[in-house]
C-alpha positions, 0 to 999 in steps of 0.5 A: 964090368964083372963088378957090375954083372956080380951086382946083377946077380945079387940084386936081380929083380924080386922074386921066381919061375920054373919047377912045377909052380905057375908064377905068371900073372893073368895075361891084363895084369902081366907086363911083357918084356922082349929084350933082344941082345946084339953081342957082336956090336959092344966092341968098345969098352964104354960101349959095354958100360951103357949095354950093363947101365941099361940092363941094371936100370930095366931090371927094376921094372920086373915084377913077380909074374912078369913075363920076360924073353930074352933073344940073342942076336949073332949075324943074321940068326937069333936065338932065344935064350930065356922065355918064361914069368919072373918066379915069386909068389904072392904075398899073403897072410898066415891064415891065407897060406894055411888055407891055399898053399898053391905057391911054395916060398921054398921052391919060388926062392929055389927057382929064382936062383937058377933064373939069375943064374941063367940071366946071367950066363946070357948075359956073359954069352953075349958079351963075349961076341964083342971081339966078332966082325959083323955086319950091322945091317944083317943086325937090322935085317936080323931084327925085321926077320924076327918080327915079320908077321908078329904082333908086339901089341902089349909088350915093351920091346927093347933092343941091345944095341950100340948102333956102331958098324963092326971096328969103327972108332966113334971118334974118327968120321974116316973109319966108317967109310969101309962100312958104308960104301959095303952097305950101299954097295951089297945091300938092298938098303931099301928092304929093311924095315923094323916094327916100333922098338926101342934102342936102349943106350946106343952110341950117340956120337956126332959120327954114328949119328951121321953114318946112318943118316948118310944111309938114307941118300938123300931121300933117295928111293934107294936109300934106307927107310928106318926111322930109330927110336932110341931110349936113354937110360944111365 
């Protein structure tokens, strides 16, 4: 796991975006990413391995002049963490630098550093939340909250997941059984609602799978009404 967040570090995304220099680019021409973080639910080793892979593998599709907003997930309350244009300046020749110098190299190399930096301390951040309980509905609610009202037109929106209830075994169908019965129990199951986001490498066990499908009851009015849009990336 250090291995991988070192890598991260060093070879993070290709250019800048703090100081006093504007490295966004107009609204038609940015991407928008939103990428929400669940800490608590990466319990599990492998778990931990497919939330880095994705991470690593989402990187590469940042650009100078993106924008990227990273939020926090812890219970029900998020936070935002990071929200601001990958930092960089563009390409030009001599001549042009000459005659427009409105983005310094010096100060672009400057700020992506600590933009890494604080990448990373988010990262660790929510990694180290894995030894909490949680309720993984309070996650879902978490993320209804966060979106009621807003427009995610435009921006890939992507959630950091691994879809498991607090202290399951994947492998063992036995050890969901106390999530289930409290969610159907103290919950309006019914209520919880999400915008169009994608799961980024959730567990795909036979028995996650099953335990949100068991959520539905059936068709049942009462029963859970999210359909999830998941995304594999390895």
């Amino acid at each position: 796991m250090k291995k991988i967040l070192s890598f991260l570090f060093i070879y993070l995304f290709v250019s800048p975006a703090f100081g006093s220099q504007n490295y966004c680019k107009p609204e038609d021409e940015q991407s928008k990413f939103i990428i929400h973080i669940f800490g608590e639910s990466y319990q599990r080793t492998e778990d931990k391995r497919q939330f880095l892979k994705g991470i690593e593998k989402l990187q590469i599709k940042f650009e100078r002049g993106d924008k990227i907003r990273v939020v926090n997930h812890v219970g029900l309350e998020s936070q935002t963490k990071l929200d601001q244009c990958l930092p960089g300046c563009e390409a030009k020749s001599i001549v042009d630098s000459l005659i427009s110098n409105d983005c310094s190299m010096e100060i672009a190399k400057r700020d992506m550093v600590i933009f890494k930096k604080n990448y990373i301390r988010v990262l660790k951040q929510a990694l180290s939340l894995g030894d909490q309980d949680y309720n993984v509905l309070d996650h879902m609610s978490s993320l209804d909250n966060f979106y009621r009202g807003r427009n995610i037109d435009g921006q890939q929106t992507l959630v950091f997941h691994s879809l498991l209830p607090s202290k399951v075994d994947p492998t063992k169908a036995s050890s969901f059984d106390k999530s289930f019965v409290n969610s159907i129990q103290n919950k309006k199951l019914n209520l919880i609602s999400l915008p169009k986001v994608s799961f980024v490498n959730p567990n795909r066990s036979k028995n996650t799978l099953q335990f949100w499908e068991d959520l539905k009851l059936k068709g049942d009015k009462a029963g859970l009404k999210i359909k999830f849009k998941t995304k594999i990336i390895d």
